[in-house]
KEBA-448423 format. One line per 2 residues: number of its first residue (from 1); their letters; for each residue x, y, z of C-alpha. Coordinates in pm, 1 decimal, always signed. Example, Ala and Ser with C-alpha at 12.3 -4.5 7.8 and 13.67 -1.06 7.14 Angstrom:
% KEBA-448423
1	as	+1230.0:-450.0:+780.0 ~ +1367.0:-106.0:+714.0
***
This chain:
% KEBA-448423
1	xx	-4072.3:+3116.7:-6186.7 ~ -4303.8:+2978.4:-6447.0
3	xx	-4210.6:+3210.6:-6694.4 ~ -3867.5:+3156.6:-6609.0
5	xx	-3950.2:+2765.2:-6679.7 ~ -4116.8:+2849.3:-7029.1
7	xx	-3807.7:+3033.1:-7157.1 ~ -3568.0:+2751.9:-7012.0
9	xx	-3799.9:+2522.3:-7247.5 ~ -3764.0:+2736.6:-7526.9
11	xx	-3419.2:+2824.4:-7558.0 ~ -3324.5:+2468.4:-7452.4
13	xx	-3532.4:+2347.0:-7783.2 ~ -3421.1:+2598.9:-8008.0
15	xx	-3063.0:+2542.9:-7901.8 ~ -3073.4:+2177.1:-8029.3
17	xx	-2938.4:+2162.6:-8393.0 ~ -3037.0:+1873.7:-8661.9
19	xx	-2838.0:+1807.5:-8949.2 ~ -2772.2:+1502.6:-9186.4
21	xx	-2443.0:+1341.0:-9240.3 ~ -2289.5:+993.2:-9304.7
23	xx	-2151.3:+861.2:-8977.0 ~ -1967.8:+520.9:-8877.9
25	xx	-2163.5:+267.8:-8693.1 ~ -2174.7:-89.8:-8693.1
27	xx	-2379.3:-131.9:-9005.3 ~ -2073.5:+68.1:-9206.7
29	xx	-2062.7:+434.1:-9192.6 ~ -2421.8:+504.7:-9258.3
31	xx	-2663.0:+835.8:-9364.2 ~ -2766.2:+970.2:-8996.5
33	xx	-2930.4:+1215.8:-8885.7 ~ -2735.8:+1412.9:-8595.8
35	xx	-2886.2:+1619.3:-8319.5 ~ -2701.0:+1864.5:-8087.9
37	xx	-2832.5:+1864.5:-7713.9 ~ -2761.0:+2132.5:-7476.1
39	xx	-2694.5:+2095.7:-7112.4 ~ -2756.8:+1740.5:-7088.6
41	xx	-2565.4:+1407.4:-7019.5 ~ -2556.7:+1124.8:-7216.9
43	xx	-2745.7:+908.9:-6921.7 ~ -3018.9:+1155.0:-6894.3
45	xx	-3006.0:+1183.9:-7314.5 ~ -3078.9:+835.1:-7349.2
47	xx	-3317.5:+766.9:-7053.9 ~ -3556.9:+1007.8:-7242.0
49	xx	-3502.3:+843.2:-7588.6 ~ -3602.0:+515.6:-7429.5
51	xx	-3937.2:+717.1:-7253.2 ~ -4011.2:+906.7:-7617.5
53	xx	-3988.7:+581.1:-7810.6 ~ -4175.0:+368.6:-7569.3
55	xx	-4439.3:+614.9:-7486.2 ~ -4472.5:+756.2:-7880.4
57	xx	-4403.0:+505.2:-8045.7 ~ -4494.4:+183.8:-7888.0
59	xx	-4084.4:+75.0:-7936.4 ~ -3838.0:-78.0:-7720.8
61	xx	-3475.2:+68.7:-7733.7 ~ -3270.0:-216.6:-7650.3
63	xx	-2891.5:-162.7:-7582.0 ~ -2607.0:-374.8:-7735.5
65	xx	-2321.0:-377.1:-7535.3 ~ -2063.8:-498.6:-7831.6
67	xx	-2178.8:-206.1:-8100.7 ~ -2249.9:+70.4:-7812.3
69	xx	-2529.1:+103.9:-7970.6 ~ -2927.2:+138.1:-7902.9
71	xx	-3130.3:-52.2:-8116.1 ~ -3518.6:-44.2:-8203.1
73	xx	-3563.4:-376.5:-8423.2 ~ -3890.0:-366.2:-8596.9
75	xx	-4055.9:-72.6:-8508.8 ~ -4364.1:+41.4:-8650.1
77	xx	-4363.5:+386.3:-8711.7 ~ -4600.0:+436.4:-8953.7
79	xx	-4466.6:+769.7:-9131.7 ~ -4097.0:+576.0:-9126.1
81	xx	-4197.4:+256.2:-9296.2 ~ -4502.3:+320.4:-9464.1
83	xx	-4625.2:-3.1:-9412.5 ~ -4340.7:-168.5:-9311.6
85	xx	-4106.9:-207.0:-9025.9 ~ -3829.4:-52.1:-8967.5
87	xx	-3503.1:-34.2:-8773.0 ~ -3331.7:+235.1:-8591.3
89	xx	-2985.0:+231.5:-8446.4 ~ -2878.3:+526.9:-8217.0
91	xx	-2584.4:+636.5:-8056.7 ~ -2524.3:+918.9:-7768.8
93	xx	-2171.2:+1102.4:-7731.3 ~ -2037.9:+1354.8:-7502.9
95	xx	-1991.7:+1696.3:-7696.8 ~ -1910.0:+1976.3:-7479.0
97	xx	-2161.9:+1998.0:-7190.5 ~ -2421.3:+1823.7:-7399.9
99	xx	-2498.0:+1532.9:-7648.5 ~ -2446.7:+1484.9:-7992.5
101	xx	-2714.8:+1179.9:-8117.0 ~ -2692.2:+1014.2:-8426.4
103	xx	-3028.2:+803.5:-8533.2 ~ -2989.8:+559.1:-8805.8
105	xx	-3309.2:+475.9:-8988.0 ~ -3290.0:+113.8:-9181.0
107	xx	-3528.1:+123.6:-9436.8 ~ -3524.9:-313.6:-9510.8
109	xx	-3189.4:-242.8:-9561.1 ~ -3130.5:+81.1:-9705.8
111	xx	-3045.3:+377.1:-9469.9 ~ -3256.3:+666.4:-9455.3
113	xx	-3138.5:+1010.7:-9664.0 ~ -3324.1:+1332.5:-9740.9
115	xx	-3197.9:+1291.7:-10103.1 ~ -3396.9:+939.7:-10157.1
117	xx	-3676.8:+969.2:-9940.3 ~ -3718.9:+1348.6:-9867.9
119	xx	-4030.5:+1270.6:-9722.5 ~ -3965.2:+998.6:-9466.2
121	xx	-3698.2:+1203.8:-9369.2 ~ -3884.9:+1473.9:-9282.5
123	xx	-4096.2:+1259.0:-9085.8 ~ -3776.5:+1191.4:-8925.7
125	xx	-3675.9:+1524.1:-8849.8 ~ -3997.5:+1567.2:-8656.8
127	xx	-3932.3:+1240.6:-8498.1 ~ -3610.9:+1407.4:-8386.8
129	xx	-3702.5:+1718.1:-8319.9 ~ -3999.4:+1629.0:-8054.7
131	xx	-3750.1:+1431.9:-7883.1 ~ -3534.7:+1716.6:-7844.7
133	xx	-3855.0:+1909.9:-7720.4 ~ -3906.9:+1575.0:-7489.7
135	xx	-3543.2:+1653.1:-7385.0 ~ -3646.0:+2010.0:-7273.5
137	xx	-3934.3:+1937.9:-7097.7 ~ -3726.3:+1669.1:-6904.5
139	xx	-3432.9:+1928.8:-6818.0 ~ -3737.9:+2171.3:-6687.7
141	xx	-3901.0:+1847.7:-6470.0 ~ -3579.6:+1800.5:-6319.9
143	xx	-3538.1:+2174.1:-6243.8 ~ -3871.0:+2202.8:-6089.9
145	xx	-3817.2:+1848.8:-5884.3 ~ -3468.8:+1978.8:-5742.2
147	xx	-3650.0:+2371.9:-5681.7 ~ -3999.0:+2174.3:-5464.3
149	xx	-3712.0:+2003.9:-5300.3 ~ -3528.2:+2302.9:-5141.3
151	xx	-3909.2:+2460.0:-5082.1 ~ -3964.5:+2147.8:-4897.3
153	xx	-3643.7:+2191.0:-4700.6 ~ -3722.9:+2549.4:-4611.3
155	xx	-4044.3:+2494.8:-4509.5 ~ -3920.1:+2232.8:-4288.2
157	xx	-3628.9:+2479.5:-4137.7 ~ -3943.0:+2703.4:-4115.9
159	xx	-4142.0:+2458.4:-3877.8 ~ -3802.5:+2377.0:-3699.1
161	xx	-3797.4:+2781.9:-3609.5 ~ -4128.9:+2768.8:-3537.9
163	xx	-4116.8:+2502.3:-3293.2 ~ -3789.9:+2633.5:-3149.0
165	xx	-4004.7:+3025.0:-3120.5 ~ -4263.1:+2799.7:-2934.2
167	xx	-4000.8:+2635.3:-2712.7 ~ -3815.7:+2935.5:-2599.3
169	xx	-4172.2:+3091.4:-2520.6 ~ -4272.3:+2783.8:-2293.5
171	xx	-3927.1:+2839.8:-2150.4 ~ -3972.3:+3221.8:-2046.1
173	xx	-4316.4:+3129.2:-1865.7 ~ -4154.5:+2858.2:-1704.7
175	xx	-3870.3:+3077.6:-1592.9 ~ -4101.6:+3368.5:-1523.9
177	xx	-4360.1:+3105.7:-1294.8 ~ -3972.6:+2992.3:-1151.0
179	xx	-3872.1:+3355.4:-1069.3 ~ -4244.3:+3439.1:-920.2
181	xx	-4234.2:+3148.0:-669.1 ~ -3865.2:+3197.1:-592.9
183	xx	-4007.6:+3602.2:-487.8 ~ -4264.6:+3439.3:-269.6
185	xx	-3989.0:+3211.2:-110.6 ~ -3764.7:+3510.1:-59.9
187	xx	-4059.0:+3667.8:+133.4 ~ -4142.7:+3346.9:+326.9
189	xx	-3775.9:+3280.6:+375.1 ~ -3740.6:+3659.3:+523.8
191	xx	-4026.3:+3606.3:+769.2 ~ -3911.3:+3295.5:+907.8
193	xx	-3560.9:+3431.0:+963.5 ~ -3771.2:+3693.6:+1129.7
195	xx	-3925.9:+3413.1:+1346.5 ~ -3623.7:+3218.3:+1407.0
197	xx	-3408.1:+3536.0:+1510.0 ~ -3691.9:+3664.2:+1791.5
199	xx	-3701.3:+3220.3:+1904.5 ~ -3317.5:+3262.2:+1930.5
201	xx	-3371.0:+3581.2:+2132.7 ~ -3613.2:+3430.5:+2328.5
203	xx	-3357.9:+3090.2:+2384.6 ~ -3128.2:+3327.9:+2486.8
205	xx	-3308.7:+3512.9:+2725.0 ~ -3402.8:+3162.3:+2874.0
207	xx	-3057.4:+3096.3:+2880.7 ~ -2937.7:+3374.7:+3090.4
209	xx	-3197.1:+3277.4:+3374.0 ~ -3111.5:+2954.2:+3399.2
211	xx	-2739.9:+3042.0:+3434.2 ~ -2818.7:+3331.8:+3714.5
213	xx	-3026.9:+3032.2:+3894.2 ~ -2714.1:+2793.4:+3858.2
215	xx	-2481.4:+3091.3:+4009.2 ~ -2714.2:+3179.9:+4259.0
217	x	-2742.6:+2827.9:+4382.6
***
């Protein structure tokens, strides 16, 4: 299973593609830098972005509803800004059964490009790319959560059939103690018709002299 898990990871990471176009956003259409996801939805795309930036980082994504857009105002990524802040504007779209992502990087207002800072955008593409690792290792978490979960259901069917085994166990001895005293009542029951029948015997033995007496009277 774990090795199973470690190739998941790996093809899931090397699956995501990173390449640099000019895209429209709500700054004008803008140098980005656009990352394929596989197998992933756009909710679970961005909940990790917000995780990656606020754990690496130290950044708040903040979401504006009017540009559908996720925006990091002032961030202070070091290898970004060199010395400066920064901010970064990100959108997620449905693309197949994945996510496309587009990251905007304003540099005090000019965008980010390979061409003018080949550098920083470097940087950037290992900004990207451990989020798309991030992305992995969140598709594998989920995997394992949902695969404890069914263990934890079987294992509870398993007690269930364990405590049923024990019931249907208690159930024979009661039904074998139930069938031993029912023998013994048989027997009792047998001998006490035995009784009665010789008492009736007797009664009607008793009977037949008092009714000679009565005729003989």
């Amino acid at each position: 299973m774990l090795s199973f898990l470690l190739i998941f990871v790996t093809t899931q990471f090397l699956s995501a593609q990173l390449y640099e176009k000019a895209v429209p956003m709500s700054e004008g259409s803008n140098n980005a830098l656009t990352l394929s996801l596989p197998r992933i939805s756009v909710k679970d795309a961005e909940k990790v972005w917000q995780q990656y930036m606020d754990d690496f980082y130290d950044s708040k994504a903040k979401w504006n509803r009017k540009t559908k857009e996720w925006i990091i105002t002032d961030a202070d990524i070091v290898a970004l800004g060199r010395g400066k802040t920064i901010d970064m504007y990100t959108t997620f779209d449905k693309s197949g059964d994945g996510v496309k992502v587009n990251l905007w990087v304003d540099l005090d207002g000019e965008f980010l490009t390979s061409r003018e800072y080949p550098d920083r955008y470097t940087d950037a593409e290992k900004l990207m790319m451990r989020y798309a690792l991030e992305v992995a290792k969140a598709s594998v978490q989920e995997e394992l959560d949902k695969e404890e979960k069914e263990l934890d259901r079987m294992e509870t069917d398993m007690r269930k059939l364990k405590n049923a085994n024990e019931r249907y166990h208690r159930d024979i001895e009661r039904a074998k103690d139930a069938i031993k005293k029912a023998e013994e009542d048989i027997v009792k029951n047998v001998r006490e018709q035995e009784d009665t029948l010789k008492k009736i015997e007797l009664q009607k033995e008793l009977l037949d002299q008092i009714r000679k007496k009565l005729n003989e009277l």
